[in-house]
N, CA, C and O of each residue as an XYZ file, in Angstrom:
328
protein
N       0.840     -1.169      0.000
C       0.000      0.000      0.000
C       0.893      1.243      0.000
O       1.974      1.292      0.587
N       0.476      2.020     -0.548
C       0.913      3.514     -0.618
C       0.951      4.346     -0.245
O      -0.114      4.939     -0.416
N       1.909      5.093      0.457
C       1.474      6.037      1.303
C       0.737      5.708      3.203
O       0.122      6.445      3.974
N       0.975      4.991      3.256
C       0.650      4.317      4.410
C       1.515      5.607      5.696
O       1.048      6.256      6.632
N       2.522      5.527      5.274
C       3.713      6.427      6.222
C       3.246      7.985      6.525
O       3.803      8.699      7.359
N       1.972      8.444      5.590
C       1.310      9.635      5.807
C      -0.068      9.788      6.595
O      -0.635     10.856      6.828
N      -0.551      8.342      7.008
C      -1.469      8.282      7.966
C      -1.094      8.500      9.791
O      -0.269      8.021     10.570
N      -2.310      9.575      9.885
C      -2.127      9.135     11.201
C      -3.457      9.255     11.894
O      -4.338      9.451     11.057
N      -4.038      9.195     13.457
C      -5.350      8.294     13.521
C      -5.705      9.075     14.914
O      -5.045      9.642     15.785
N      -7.532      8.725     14.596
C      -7.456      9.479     16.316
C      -9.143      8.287     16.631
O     -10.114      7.993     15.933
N      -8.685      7.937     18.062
C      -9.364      7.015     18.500
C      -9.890      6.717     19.555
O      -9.313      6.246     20.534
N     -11.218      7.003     19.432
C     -12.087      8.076     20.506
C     -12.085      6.597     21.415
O     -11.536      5.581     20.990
N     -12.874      6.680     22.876
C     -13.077      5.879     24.359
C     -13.588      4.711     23.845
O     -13.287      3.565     24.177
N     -14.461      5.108     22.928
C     -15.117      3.741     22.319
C     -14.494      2.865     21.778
O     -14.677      1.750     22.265
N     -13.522      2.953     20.585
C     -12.928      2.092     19.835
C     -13.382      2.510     18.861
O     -13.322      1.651     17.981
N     -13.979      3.730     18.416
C     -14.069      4.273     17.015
C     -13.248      5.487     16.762
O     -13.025      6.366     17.594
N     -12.862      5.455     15.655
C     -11.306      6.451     14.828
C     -11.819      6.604     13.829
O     -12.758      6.002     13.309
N     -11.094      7.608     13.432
C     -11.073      8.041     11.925
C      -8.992      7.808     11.675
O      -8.069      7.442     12.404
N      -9.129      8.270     10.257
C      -7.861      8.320      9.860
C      -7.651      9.326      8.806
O      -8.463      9.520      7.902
N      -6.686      9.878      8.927
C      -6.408     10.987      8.100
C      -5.252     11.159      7.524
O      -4.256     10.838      8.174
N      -5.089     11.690      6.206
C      -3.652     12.287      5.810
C      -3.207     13.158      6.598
O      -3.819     14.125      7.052
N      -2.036     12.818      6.802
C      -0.800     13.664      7.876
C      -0.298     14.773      6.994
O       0.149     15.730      7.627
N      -0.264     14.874      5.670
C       0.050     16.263      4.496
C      -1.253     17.333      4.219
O      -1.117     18.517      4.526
N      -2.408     16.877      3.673
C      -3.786     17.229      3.351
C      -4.735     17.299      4.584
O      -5.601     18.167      4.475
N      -4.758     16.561      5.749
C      -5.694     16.889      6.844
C      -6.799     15.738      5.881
O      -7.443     15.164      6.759
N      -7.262     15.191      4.496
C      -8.318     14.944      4.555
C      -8.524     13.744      5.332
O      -7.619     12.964      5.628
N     -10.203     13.570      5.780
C     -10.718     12.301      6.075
C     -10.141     10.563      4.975
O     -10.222     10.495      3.748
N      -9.680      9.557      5.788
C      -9.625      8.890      4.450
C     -10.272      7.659      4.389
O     -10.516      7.008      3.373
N     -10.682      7.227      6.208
C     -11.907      6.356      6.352
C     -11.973      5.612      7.617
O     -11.009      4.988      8.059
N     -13.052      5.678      8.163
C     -13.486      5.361      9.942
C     -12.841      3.855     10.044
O     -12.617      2.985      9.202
N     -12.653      3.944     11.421
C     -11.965      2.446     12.469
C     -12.622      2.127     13.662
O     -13.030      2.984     14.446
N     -12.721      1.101     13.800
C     -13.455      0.556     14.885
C     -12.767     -0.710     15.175
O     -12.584     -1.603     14.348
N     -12.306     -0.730     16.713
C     -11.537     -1.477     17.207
C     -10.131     -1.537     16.418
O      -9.587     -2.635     16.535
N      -9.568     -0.788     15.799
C      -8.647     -1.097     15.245
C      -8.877     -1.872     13.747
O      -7.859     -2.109     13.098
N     -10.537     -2.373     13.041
C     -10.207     -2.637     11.851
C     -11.180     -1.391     11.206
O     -11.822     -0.507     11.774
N     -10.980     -1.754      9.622
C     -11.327     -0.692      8.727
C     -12.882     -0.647      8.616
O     -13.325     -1.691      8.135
N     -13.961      0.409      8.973
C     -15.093      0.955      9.658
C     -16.062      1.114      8.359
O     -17.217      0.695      8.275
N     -15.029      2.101      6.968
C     -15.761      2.305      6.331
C     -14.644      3.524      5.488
O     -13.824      4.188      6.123
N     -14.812      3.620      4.099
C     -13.855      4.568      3.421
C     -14.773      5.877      3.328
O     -15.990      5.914      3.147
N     -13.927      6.885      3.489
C     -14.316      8.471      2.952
C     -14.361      8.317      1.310
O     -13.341      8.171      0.635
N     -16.116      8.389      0.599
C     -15.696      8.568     -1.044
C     -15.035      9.640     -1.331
O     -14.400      9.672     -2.386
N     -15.042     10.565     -0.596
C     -14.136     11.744     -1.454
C     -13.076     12.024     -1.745
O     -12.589     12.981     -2.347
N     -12.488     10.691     -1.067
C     -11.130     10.427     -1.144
C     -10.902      9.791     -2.783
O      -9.888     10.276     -3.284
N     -11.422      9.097     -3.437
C     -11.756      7.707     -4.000
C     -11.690      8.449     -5.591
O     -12.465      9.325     -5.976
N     -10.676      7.914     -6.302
C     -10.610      8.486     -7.321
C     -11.489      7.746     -8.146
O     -11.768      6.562     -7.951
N     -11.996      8.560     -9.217
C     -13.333      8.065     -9.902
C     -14.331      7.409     -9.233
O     -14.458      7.404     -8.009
N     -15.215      6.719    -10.215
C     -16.504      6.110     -9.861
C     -16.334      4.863     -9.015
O     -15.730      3.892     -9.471
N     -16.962      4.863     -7.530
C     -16.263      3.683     -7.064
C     -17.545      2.485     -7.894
O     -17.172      1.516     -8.556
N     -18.813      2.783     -7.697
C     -20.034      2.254     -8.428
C     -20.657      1.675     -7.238
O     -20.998      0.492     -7.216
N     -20.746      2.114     -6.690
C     -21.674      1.776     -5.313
C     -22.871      2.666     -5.398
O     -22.781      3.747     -5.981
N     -24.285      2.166     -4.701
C     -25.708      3.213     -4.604
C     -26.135      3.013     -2.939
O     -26.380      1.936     -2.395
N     -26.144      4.024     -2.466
C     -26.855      4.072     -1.088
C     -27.644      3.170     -0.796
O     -28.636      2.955     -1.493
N     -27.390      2.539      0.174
C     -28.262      1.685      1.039
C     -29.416      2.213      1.602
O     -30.615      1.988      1.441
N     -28.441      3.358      2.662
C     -29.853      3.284      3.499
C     -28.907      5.316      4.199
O     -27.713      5.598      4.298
N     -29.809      5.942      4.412
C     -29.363      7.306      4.941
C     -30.015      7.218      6.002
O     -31.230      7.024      6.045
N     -28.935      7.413      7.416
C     -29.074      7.971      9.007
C     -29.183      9.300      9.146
O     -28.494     10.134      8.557
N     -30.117      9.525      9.984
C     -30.258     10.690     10.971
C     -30.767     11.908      9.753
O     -30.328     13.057      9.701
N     -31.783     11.314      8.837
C     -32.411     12.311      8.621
C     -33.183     13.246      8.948
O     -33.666     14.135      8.248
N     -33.287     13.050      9.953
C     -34.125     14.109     10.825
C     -33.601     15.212     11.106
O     -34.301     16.141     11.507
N     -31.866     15.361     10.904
C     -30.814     16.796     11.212
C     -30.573     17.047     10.172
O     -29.965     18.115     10.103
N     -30.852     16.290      8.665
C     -29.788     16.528      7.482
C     -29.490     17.990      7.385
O     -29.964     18.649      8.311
N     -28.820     18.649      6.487
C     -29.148     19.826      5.876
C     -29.649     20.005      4.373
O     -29.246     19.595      3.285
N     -30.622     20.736      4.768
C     -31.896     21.562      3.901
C     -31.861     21.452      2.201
O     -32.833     21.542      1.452
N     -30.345     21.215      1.803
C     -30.158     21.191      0.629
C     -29.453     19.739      0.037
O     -29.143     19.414     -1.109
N     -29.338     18.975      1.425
C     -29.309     17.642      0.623
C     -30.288     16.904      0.465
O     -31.249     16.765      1.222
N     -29.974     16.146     -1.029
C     -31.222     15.340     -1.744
C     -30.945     13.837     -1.647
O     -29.950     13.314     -2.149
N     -32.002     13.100     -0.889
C     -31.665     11.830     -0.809
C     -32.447     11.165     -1.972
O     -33.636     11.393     -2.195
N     -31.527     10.168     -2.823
C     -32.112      9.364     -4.000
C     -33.647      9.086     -3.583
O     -33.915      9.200     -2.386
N     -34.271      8.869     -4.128
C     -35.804      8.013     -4.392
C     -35.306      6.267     -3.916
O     -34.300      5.642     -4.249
N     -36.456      5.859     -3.035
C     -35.958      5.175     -2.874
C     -35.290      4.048     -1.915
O     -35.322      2.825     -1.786
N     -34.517      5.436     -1.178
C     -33.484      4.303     -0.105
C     -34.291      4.819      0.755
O     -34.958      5.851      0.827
N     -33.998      3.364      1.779
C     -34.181      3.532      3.098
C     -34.050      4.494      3.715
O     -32.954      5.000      3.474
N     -34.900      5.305      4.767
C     -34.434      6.502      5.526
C     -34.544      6.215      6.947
O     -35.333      5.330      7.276
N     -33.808      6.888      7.932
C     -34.214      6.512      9.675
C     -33.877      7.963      9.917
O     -32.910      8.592      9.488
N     -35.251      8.526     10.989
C     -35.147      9.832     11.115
C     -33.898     10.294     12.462
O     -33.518     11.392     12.868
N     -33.539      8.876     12.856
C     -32.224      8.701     13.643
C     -30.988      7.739     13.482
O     -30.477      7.782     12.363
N     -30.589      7.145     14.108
C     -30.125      5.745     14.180
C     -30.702      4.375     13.065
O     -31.879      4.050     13.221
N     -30.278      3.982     12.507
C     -30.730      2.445     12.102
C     -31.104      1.685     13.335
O     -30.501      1.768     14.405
N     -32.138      0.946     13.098
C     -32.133     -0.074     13.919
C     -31.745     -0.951     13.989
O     -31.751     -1.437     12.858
N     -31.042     -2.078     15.164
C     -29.709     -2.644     14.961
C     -30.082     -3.712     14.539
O     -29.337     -4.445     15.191
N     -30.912     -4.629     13.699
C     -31.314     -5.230     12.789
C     -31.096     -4.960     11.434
O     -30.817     -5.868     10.650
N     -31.190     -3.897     11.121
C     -30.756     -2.825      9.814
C     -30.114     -3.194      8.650
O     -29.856     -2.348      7.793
């Protein structure tokens, strides 16, 4: 892997982290317990080709985001069946 030597990590009481470039500051994708949680797309060069599952905590979104037709919504949390 590449660039590995420019990560560095922050890893809250729980056992959930994020990870970030140590040059850019960006997000590059959540940790839990120490394995890989979930990737930041904005990191992700081109189309990764993935479609939303399911959108959390719509009940705070902001005003100008548009959720596809469609997916699942929870006006909080998923339920842990989900």
């Amino acid at each position: 892997m590449s660039g590995q030597e420019l990560l560095t990590s922050y890893i809250g009481k729980h056992g959930f982290g994020l990870q970030f470039c140590r040059q850019c500051g960006s997000t590059l994708c959540g940790t839990f317990k120490g394995l890989l949680h979930g990737v930041t797309l904005g990191c992700v060069n081109g189309d990764p080709k993935i479609e939303i599952g399911q959108h959390i905590y719509v009940g705070s979104k902001a005003n100008w985001e548009i959720i596809p037709e469609g997916v699942t919504q929870y006006e909080a949390k998923a339920p842990d069946n989900a």
